[in-house]
N, C-alpha and C positions, 0 to 999 in steps of 0.2 A: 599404618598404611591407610585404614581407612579415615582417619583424622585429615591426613592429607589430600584426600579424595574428596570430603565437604572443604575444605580451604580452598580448594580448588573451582566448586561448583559456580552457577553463576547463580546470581542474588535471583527471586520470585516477589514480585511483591502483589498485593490484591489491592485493587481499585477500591476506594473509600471515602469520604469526604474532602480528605487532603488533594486528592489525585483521581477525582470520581473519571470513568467512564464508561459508556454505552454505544451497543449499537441498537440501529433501526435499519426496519426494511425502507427503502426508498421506492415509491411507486412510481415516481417521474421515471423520463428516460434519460439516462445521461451520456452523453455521447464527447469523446474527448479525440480531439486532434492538432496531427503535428505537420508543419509543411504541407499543407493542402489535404491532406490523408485523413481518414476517421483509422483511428488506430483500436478503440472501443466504442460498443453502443449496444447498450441493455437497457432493461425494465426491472432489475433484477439486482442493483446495483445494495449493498447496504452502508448505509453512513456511518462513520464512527465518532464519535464526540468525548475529544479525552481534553479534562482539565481546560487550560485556557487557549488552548491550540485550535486552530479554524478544522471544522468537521472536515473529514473524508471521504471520498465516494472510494469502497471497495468494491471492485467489478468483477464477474466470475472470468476465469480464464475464457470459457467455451463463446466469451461474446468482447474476449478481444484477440485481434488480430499477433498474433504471437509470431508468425513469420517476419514479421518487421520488427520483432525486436530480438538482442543478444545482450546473452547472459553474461556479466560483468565479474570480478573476483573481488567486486565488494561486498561485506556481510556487517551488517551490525545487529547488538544485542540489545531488547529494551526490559525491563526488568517487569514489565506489568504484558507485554506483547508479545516476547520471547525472538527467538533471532528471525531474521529478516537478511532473503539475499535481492538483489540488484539486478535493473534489465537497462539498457539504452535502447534508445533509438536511433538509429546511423540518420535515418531519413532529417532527423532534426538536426544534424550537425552537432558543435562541440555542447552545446546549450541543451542535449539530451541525454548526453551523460548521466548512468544513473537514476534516470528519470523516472522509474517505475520501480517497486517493492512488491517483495509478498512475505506474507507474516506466518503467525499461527497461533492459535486460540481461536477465538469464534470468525475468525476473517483469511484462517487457511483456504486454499485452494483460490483466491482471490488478489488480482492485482489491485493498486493503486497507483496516482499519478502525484507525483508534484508542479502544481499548478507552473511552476516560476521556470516550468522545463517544459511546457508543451505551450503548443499555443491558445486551446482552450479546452476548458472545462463545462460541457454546456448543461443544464439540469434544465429537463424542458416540460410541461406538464402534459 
């Protein structure tokens, strides 16, 4: 039983030279929106920088606008980030599908955007 129970589990893996990442605090302000709307806007945001992937702006919940968005039944799993579920934003139309994440490890309790789903992403100093 419990052999079956690790065959099961899902893989962990730790950040290293292969697959290095980090985060940082972001001091700018970074303010993201969609269809006219500021959906987020904090001071507070931290960046994540994994491997060869364009950095992240992770925003805390409390400085984005979460009534404009709804919570999707997509979930995925990253082996260094652990699972991740899914927000849209209706106000974007079909293009914001999905468009926002939140994780866990050092960037729980924190959304993220995908750039190619909102209309912007602005890091202002």
């Amino acid at each position: 039983m419990e052999q079956n129970a690790q065959a099961q589990a899902k893989p962990i893996k730790i950040p290293g030279p292969a697959h290095p990442i980090s985060v940082e605090r972001n001091s700018s302000r970074v303010v993201v929106s969609v269809a006219g709307r500021v959906i987020a806007d904090t001071r507070e945001a931290l960046t994540l920088y994994e491997a060869h992937y364009p950095a992240v702006q992770y925003i805390p919940r409390k400085d984005v606008d979460t009534a404009l968005l709804t919570r999707s039944g997509r979930t995925t799993y990253c082996p260094y980030k652990g699972d991740a579920a899914y927000f849209s934003i209706p106000v974007g139309g079909e293009r914001s599908i999905d468009a926002v994440w939140t994780a866990v490890a050092d960037i729980k309790d924190r959304l993220a955007f995908y750039s190619d789903r909102v209309d912007a992403i602005d890091i202002r100093s």
